[in-house]
N, C-alpha and C positions, 0 to 999 in steps of 0.2 A: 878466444872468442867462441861461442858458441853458436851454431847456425842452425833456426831451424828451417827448411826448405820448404816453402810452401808449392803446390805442383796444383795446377789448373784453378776453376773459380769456384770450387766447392768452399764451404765454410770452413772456419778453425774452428775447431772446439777447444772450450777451456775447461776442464773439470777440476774445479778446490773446493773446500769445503768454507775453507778463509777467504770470506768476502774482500778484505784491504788487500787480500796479494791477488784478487780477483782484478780487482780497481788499479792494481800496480800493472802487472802485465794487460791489460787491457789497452793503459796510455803509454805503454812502453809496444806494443801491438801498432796503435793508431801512428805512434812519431814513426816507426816504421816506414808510413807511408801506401802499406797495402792497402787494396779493395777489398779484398775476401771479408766476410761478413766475420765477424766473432762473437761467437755465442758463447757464454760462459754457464755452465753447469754446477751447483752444489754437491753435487752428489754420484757415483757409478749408476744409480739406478734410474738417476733422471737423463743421463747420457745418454743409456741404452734404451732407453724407450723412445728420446728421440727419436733415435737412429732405428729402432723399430717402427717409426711413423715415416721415417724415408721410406723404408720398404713400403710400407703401406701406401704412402701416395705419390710414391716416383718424386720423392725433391734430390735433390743433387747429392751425391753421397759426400762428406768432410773431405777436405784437403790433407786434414789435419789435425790429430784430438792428441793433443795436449791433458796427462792423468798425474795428479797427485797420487802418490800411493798410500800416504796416513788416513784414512777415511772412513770415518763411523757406519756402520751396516754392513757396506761394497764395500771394499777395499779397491786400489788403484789395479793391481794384480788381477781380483777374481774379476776386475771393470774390463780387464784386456782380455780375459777369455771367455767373456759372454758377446764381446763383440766380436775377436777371434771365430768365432763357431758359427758366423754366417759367410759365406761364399763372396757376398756381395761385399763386405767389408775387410776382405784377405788383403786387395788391393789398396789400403789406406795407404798413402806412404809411409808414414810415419808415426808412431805412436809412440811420445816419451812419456818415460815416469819421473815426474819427479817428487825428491825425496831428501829426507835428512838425513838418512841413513845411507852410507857408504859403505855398509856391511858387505858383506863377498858375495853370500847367500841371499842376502836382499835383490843383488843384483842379480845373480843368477836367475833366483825365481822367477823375475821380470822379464826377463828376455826367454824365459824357456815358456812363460804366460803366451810368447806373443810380441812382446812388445821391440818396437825396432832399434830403440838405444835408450840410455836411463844417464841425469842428470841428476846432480847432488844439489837438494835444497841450505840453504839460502844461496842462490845467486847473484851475483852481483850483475845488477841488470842494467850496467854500462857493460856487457859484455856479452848480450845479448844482441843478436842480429835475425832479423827475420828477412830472408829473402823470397821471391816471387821468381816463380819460372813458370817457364808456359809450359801446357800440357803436353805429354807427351804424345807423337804421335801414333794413332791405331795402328 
């Protein structure tokens, strides 16, 4: 099973560039049962500019960003160290990559980006569990 931890009420982020696995984990998200908002992203550059508009106007920083790594422009990688490289976004819990690719070096590169664990795409999304925990306290 796979578990992703969702930690306080900031949003998820979802970043694919494939809108149906967008629409997949989305309602695999909702049966869930969580509140956290889910926003889904096309793209590395539309994520981080979000996330560049939090800074800007104090919204809740993600619980959660969820990064394909096959991604036209931004890749999922160069996606974790542009967000990586702000202070305010060190503390994300958790940022997976997911990917097709099981390569050794793939993985590697991901986690040395930044990223805090890395998932092999296709998933089988009965196997998927999204859990909610309360925020940790200050």
């Amino acid at each position: 099973m796979i578990e992703f931890i969702v930690r306080g009420s900031g949003p998820v982020y979802f970043v694919d560039d494939d809108e149906l696995y967008q629409m997949i984990m989305r309602r695999v998200y909702e049966w869930a049962g969580l509140t956290n908002e889910f926003v889904c992203f096309s793209s590395g550059t539309a994520c981080v500019e979000a996330l560049h508009a939090v800074l800007g106007d104090g919204a809740t920083i993600p619980a959660l960003v969820l990064l394909d790594v096959n991604m036209p422009m931004v890749n999922g990688i160069e996606t974790v160290r542009r967000i990586r490289v702000h202070e305010e976004f060190a503390e994300v819990p958790i940022i997976t990559m997911l990917s097709s690719s099981n390569d050794d070096s793939d993985i590697a590169a991901a986690l040395d980006a930044g990223a805090s664990s890395y998932c092999e795409k296709p998933m089988d999304i009965r196997s998927i569990q999204f859990l909610s925990m309360p925020e940790e306290a200050g």
